[in-house]
DRENTIMAR-428986 format. One record per residue: y, z, x of N, C-alpha, C in turn; residue in three letters. Coordinates in steps of 0.02 Angstrom, whole numbers, padded with zeros to 5 digits, always signed. Each point is the difference from the previous one (the first is absolute). Example, Ala and Ser with C-alpha at 12.3 -4.5 7.8 and 13.67 -1.06 7.14 Angstrom:
BEGIN
-00284+00390+00660+00059+00000-00045+00060+00000+00045ala+00053-00036-00018+00059+00003+00042+00055+00037-00039ser
//
This chain:
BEGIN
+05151+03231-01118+00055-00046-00014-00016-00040-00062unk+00039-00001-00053-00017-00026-00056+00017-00086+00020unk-00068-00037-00024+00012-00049+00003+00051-00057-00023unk+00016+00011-00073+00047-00027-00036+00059-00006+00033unk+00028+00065+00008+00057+00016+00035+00016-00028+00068unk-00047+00032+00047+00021-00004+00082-00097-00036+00007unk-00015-00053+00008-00043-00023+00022-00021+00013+00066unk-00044+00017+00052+00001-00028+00074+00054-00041+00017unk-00001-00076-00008+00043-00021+00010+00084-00034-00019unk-00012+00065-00028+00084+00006-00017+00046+00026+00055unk-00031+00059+00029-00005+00055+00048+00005+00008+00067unk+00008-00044+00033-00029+00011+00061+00044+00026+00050unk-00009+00074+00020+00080+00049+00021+00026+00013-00054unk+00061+00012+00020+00024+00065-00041+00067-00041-00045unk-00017-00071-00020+00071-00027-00026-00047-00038-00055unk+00008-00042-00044-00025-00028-00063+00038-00062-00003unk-00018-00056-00016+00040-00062+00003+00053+00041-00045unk-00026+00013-00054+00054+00016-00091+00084+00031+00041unk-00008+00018+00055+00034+00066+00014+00041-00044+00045unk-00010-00036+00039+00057-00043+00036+00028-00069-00046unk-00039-00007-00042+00033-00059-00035+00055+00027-00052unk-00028+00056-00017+00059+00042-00049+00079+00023+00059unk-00030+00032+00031+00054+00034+00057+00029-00065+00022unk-00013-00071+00029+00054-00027+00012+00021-00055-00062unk-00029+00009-00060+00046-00034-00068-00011-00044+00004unk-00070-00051+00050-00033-00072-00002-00028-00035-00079unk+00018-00041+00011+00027-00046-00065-00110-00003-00001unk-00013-00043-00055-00081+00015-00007-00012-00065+00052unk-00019-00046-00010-00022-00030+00061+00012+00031+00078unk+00048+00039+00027+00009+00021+00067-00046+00042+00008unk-00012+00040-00076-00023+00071-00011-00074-00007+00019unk-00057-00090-00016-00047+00000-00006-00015-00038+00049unk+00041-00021+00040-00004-00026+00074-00027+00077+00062unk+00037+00064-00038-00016+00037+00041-00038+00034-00028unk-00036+00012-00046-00047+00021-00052-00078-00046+00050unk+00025-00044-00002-00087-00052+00016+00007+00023+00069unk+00039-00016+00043+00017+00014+00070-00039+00068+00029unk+00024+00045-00043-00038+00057+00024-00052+00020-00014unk-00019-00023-00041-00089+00023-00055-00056-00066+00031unk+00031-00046+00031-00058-00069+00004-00055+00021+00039unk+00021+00043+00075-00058-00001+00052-00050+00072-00033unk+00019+00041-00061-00032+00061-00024-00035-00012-00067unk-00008-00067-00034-00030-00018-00060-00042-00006+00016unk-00034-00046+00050-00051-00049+00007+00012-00069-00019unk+00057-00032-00028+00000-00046-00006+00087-00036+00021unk+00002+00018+00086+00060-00016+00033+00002-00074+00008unk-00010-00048-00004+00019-00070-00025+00029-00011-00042unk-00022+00015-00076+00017+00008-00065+00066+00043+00014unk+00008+00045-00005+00046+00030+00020+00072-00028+00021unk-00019-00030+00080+00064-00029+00042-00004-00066-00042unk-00026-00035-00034+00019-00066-00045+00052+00021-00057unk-00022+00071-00045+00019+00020-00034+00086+00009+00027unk-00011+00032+00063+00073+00009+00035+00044-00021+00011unk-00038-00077+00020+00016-00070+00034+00057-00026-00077unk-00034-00009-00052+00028-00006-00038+00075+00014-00051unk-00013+00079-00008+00042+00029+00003+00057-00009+00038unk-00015-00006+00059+00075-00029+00047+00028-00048+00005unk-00050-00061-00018+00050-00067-00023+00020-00009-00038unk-00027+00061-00066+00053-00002-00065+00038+00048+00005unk+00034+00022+00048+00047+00037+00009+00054-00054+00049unk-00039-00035+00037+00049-00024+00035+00037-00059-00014unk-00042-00012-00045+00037-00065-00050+00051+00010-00064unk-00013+00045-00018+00056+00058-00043+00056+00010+00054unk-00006+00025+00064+00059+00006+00014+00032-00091+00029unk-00038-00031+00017+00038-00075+00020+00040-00030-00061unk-00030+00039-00073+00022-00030-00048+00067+00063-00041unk+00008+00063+00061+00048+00036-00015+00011+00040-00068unk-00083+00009+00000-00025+00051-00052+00004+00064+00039unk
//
């Protein structure tokens, strides 16, 4: 598995974050809410990760309170 491309934890089963964020047309913050979501507990560094996540979703959710 070429690293660049498909890392370990890009991977895990048979779906790729890239591939559901494209297929349902998630705006980039939704995209990297589920990007961190799925890769955090397969890095080694799942804290970092779900903060990274954590984040991402309050700047999504404040975009939409503000009807972005």
């Amino acid at each position: 598995m070429n690293t660049v491309d498909h890392p370990v934890h890009y991977n895990k089963g048979s779906i790729e974050a890239i591939n559901i964020i494209e297929d349902w047309d998630l705006n980039f913050s939704v995209g990297n809410v589920i990007k961190y979501m799925l890769r955090a507990p397969h890095k080694g560094e799942e804290l970092e990760d779900l903060e990274k996540a954590k984040w991402y979703l309050e700047r999504h959710i404040e975009n939409v309170k503000k009807g972005k």
